[in-house]
C-alpha positions as CSV (number, residue, x, y, z in Angstrom):
1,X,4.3,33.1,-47.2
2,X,7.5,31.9,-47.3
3,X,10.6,32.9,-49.0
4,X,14.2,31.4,-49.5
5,X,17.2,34.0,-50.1
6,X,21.1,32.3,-50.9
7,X,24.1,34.2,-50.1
8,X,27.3,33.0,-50.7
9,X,30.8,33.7,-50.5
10,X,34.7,33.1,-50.9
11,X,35.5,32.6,-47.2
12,X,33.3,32.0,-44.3
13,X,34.1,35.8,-43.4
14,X,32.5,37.2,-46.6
15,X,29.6,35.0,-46.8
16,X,28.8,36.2,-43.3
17,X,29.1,39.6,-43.9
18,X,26.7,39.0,-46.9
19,X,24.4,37.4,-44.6
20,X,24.6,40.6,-42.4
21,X,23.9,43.1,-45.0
22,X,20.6,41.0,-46.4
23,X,19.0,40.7,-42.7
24,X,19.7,44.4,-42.7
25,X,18.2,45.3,-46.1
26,X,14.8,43.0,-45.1
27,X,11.8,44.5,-43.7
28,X,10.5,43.2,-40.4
29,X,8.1,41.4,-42.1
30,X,10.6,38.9,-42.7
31,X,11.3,36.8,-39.8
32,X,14.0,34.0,-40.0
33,X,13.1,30.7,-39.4
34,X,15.9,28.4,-40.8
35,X,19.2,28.1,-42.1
36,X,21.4,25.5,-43.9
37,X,24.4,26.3,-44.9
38,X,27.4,24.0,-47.2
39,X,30.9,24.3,-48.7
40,X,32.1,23.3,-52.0
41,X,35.8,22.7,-52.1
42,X,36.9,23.7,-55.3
43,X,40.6,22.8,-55.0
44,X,43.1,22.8,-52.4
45,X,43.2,26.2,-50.6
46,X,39.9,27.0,-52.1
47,X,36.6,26.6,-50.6
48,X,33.2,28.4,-52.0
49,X,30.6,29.2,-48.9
50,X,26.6,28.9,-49.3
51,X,24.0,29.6,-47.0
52,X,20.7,29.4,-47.5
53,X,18.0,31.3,-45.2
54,X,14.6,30.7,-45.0
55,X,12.1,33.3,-43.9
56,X,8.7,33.3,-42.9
57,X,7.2,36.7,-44.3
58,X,4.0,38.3,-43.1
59,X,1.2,37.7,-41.5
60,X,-0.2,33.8,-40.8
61,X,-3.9,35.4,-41.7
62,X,-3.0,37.7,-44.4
63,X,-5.0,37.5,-47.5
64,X,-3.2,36.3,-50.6
């Protein structure tokens, strides 16, 4: 199965440190497999962070 989480954030620090604490709250059934990640400038001196993570979760033969 496969699952797609989105963190974002104010700064590149904070979305980060979201990032962080979500591989750290998922089991080790989860197992990353991609990323892709954007910024939306929203003026200026502002810019708003997204990643997107993509995990693989459980086992290939696992019955759904």
């Amino acid at each position: 199965m496969i699952k797609t989480k989105i963190v974002h954030g104010n700064s590149i620090e904070q979305m980060f440190e979201r990032v962080e604490q979500l591989d750290e709250s998922l089991g080790v059934d989860y197992e990353l497999i991609d990323t892709e990640t954007d910024f939306v400038k929203i003026s200026d001196d502002e810019v708003f962070c997204i990643e997107a993570l993509v995990y693989k979760v459980g086992d290939d033969n696992e019955n759904l």
